[in-house]
C-alpha positions in Angstrom: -6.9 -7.4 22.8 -7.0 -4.7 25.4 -3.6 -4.3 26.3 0.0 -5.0 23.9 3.3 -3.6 24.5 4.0 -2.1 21.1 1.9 -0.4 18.6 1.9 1.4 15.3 1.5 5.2 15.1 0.0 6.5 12.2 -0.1 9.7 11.9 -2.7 11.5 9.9 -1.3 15.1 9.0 1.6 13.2 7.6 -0.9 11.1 5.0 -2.7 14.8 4.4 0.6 16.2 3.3 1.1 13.0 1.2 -2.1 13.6 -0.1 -1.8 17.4 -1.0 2.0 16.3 -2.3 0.8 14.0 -4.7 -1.9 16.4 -5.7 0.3 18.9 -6.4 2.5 16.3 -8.4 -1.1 14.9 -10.6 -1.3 18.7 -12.2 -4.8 17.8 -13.2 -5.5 14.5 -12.5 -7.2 13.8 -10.0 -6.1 11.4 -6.9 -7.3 7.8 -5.8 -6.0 6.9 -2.9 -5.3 3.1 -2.9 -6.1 1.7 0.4 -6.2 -2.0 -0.3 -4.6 -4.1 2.3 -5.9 -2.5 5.1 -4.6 1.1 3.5 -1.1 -1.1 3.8 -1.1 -1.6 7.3 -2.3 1.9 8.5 -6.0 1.5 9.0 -8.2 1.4 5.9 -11.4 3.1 7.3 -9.3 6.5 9.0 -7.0 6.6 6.3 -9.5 6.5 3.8 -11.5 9.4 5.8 -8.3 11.4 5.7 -7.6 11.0 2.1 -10.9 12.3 1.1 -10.3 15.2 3.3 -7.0 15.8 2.3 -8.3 16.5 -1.9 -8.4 12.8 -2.8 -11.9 12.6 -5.0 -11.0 8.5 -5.7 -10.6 5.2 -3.5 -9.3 2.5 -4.5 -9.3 -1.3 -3.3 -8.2 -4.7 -4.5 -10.6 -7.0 -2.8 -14.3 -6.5 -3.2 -14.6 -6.9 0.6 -12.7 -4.4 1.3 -15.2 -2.0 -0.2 -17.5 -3.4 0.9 -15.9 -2.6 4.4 -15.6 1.0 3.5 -19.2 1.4 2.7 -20.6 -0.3 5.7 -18.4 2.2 7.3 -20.3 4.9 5.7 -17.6 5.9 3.0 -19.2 7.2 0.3 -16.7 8.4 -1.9 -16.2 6.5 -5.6 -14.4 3.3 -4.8 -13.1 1.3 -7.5 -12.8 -2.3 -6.6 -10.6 -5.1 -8.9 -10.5 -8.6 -7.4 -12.9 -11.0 -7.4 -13.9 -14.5 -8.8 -16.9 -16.3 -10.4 -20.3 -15.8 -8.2 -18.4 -12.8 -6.2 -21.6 -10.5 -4.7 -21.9 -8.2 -7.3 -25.7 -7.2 -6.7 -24.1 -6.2 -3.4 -21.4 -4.4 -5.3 -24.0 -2.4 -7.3 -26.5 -1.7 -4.8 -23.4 -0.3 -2.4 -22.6 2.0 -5.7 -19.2 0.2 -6.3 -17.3 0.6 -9.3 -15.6 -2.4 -10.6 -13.0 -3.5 -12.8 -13.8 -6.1 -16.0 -11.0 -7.8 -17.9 -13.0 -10.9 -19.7 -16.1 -11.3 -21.2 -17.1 -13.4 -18.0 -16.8 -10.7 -15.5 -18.9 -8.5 -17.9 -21.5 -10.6 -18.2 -22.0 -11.7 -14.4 -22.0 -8.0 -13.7 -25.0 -7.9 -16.3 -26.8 -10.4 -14.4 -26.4 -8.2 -11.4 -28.1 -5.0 -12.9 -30.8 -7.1 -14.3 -31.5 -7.9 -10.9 -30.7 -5.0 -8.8 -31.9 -2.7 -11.7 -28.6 -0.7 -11.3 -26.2 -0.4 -14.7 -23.1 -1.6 -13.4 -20.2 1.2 -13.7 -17.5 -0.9 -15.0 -14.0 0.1 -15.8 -12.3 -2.2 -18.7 -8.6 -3.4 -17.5 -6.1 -3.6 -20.6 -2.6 -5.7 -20.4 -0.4 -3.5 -22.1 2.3 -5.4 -20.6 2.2 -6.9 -17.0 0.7 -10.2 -18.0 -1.4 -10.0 -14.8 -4.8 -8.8 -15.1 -6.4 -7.5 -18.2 -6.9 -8.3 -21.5 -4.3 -8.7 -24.1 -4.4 -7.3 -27.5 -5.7 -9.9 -29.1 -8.6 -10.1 -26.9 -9.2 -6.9 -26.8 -11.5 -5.7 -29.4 -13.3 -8.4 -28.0 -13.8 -7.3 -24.5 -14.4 -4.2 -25.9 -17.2 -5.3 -28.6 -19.1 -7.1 -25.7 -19.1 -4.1 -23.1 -20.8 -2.1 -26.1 -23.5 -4.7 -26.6 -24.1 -4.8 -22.8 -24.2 -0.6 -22.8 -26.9 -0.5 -25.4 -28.9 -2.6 -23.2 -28.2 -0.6 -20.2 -26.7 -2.7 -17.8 -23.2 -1.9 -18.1 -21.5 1.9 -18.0 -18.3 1.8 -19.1 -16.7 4.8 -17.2 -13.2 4.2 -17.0 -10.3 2.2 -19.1 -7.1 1.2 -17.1 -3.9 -0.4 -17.2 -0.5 -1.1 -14.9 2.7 -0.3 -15.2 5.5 -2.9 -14.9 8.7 -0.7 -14.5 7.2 2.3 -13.8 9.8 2.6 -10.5 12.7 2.6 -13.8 12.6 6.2 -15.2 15.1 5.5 -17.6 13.4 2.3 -18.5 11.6 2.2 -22.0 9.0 -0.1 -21.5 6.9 2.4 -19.5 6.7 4.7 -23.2 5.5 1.5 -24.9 3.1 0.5 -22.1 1.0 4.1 -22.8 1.4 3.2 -26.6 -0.7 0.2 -26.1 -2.6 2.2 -23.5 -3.7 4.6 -26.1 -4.1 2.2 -28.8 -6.4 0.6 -26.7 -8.5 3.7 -25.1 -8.7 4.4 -29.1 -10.4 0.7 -29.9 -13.2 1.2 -27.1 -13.8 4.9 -28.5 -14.2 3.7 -32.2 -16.7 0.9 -30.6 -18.8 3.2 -29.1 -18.1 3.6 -26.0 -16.8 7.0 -24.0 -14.9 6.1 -21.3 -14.4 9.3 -19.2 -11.6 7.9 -16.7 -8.4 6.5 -18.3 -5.9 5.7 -15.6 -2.2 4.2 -15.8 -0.2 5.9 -13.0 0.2 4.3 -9.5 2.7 5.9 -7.4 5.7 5.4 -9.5 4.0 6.8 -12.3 2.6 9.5 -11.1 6.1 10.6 -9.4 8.4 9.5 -12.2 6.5 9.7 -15.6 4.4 12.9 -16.4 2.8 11.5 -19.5 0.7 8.4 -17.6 -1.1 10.7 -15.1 -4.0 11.0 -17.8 -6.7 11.6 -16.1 -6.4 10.3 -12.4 -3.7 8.5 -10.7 -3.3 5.9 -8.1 -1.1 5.9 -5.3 -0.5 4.1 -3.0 2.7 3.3 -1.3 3.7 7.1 -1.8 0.6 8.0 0.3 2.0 6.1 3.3 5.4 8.4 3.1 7.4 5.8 1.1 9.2 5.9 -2.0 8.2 3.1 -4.6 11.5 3.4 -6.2 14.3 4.3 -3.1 16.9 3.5 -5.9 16.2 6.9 -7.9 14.8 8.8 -5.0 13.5 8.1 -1.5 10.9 9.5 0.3 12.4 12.8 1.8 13.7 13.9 -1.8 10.4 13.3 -2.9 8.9 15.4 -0.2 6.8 12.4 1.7 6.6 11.7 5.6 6.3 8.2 6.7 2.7 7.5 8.1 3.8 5.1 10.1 6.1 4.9 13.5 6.3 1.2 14.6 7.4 1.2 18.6 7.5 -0.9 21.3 8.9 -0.4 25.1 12.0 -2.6 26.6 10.8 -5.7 28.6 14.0 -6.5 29.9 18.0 -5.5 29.8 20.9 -7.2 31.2 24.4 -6.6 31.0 26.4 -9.4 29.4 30.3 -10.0 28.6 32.2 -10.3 25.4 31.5 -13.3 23.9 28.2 -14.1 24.8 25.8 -16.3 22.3 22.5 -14.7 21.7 19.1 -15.9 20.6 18.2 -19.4 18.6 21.3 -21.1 16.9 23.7 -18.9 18.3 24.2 -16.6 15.2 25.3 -13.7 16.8 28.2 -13.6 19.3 28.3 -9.9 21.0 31.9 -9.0 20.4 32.8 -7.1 23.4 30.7 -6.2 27.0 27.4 -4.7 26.8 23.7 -4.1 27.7 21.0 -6.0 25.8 17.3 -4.9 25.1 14.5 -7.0 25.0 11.6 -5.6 22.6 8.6 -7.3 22.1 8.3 -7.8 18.5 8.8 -10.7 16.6 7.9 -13.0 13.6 4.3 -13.6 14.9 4.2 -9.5 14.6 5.2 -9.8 11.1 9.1 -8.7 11.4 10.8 -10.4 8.8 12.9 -13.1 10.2 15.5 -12.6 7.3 16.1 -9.7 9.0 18.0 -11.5 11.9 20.9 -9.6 12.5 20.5 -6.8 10.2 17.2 -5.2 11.0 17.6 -1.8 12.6 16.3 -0.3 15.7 16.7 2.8 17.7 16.4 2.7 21.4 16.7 6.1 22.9 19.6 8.2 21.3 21.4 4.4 20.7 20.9 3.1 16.9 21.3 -0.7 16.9 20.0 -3.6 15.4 18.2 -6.6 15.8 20.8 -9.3 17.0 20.5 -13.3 16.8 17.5 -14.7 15.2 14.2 -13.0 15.1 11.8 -14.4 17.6 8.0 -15.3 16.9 7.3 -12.7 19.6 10.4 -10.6 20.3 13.8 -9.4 19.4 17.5 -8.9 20.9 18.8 -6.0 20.5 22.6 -4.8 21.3 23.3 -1.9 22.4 27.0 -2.0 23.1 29.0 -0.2 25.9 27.6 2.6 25.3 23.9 1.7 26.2 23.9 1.4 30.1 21.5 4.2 30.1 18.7 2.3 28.7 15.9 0.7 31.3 13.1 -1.3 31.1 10.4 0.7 29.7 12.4 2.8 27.2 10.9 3.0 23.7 12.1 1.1 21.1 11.6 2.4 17.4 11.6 -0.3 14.8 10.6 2.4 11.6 9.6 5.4 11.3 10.3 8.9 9.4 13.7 9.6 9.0 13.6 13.2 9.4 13.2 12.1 12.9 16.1 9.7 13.1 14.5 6.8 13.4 15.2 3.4 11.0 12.6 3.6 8.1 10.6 0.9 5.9 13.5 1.1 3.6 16.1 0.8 5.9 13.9 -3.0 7.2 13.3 -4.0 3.0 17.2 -3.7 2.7 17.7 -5.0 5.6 15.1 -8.4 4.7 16.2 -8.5 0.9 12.7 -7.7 0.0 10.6 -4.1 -0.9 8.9 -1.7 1.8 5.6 -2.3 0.6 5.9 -5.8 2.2 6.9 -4.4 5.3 4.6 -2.3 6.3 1.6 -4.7 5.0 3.1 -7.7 6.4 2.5 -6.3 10.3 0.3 -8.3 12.1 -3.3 -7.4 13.2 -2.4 -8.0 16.6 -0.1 -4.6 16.7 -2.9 -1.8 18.3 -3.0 1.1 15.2 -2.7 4.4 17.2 -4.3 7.0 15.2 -3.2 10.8 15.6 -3.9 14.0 14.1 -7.1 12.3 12.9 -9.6 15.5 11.4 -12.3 12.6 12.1 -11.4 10.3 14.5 -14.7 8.3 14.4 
């Protein structure tokens, strides 16, 4: 699509001062920088470029696919990679130098196949549940998972070079279940050491952890949402007390204004009324763009030196927005800022989650591909 009214700025010396911010916060650990789900929203390949430059030494990714993106893109950096089913490509993932993550006997074992064919070990981190219930193995099925990566290292076609886990409330610092989550962690870095093996990564912390609790950094860490500006727990602190600049400006000019009276019925179903005379903006952003339409009436949006919000329902493909009495100065072709930093005055991830009842990772990842990505202050815009 060659031409689009709105776009999404992301700007790259704010992810490098993420990057160096959260480096500064690891102490020794050292950084992956989780760019799964299209480096949430920003741009996986040019944020992932930045990251690297910026002192991260890691990448990481959910989907397999997506490192395999990164590598076709010439991204050579250790990517650890932890989705995938039965009969995924996994001599692809070895011959592309891919390290990925194991949580059953299964994946262990089809990941054997592979370096019996490819006649590459496969570098394997082992996941532990120490409490999400999601991936990894439990307890009980640990020393199991643990006992069968061993007999796979001896033969030489599995290196196990990490051991990781997931926090569940690491965005509650007061909360104890994080303390009893490294418990288990240990316990269970402890059961793969006395089997043999010598794990040299053990990794807990995602961006809450790393922030929040100095004990899980271990030895790497793996934000993500904090590397996009964005607090992952805006409860205890957000983003500006934790010294981090949104990545991302989302914009859009005015397609149309008109001057209406008190009283008037906006958008689908009537649901807003405007109570007294005004101008209404026209921005074209809507559902289809990946605005939450719970966010009808609520969601904010600055329009020149006016702050309003989104008024009526949200569109598939645009948004009303009320500007009162006071907004007579805005014309067609004014720009429209649905999020950005808030340094610069401008409504913010957080501002949209609280606005939608949901959490700012969602927002920013939810944004549709059809939104141009505008990259700037790129060290390697290529």
């Amino acid at each position: 699509m060659s031409y689009y009214p709105a776009r999404a700025v992301v700007d790259h010396a704010a992810i490098r001062a993420n990057v160096e911010r959260l480096r500064a916060v690891a102490g020794a650990a050292e950084v992956m920088a989780v760019v799964k789900a299209d480096a949430y929203g920003h741009g996986i390949v040019p944020v992932s470029r930045t990251a690297l430059a910026a002192g991260a030494t890691w990448l990481g990714v959910a989907q397999l696919g997506e490192a395999l993106e990164l590598r076709a893109a010439g991204v050579h950096a250790p990517l650890l990679t932890w989705i995938y089913g039965p009969g995924a490509p996994f001599a692809e993932a070895l011959a592309a130098d891919l390290d990925l993550s194991a949580s059953a006997p299964w994946a262990l074992d089809e990941l054997a196949a592979a370096a019996r064919l490819t006649g590459r070990a496969a570098r394997v981190h082992l996941k532990s549940d120490t409490g999400m219930a999601r991936g990894g193995a439990r307890p009980a099925q640990w020393a199991e998972l643990v006992d069968h990566a061993a007999r796979l290292a001896a033969e030489g076609t599995v290196d196990v070079v990490g051991v990781w886990s997931h926090l569940a409330r690491g965005d509650e610092p007061a909360e104890p279940t994080t303390s009893a989550q490294l418990a288990a962690f240990r316990d269970a870095v402890a059961t793969a050491e006395r089997a043999g093996l010598r794990p040299t990564v053990r990794h807990l912390a995602a961006s809450s952890g790393t922030l929040f609790h100095p004990d899980t950094r271990l030895d790497l860490v793996r934000p993500g949402l904090a590397l996009y500006g964005l607090s992952p727990a805006p409860d205890v602190a957000d983003a500006v007390a934790l010294g981090l600049r949104a990545a991302m400006r989302l914009e859009a000019e005015v397609i149309h204004v008109k001057d209406v009276p008190a009283g008037t019925p906006v958008g689908y179903g009537h649901t807003y009324t405007t109570p007294s005379a005004g101008r209404l903006a026209l921005v074209p952003l809507g559902y289809g763009d990946g605005i939450p339409r719970h966010a009808g009436n609520a969601g904010p949006v600055r329009v020149g030196r006016h702050r309003g919000r989104v008024t009526g329902r949200v569109s598939m493909d645009q948004v009303v927005v009320d500007l009162g009495p006071d907004g007579a100065d805005v014309s067609v072709g004014d720009l429209a800022v649905l999020l950005g930093d808030a340094r610069d005055g401008d409504p913010t991830a957080q501002d949209w989650a609280d606005a939608a009842g949901t959490i700012s990772y969602e927002i920013v990842t939810r944004l549709g591909s059809r939104i141009p990505r505008t990259h700037v202050s790129q060290e390697d815009p290529s």
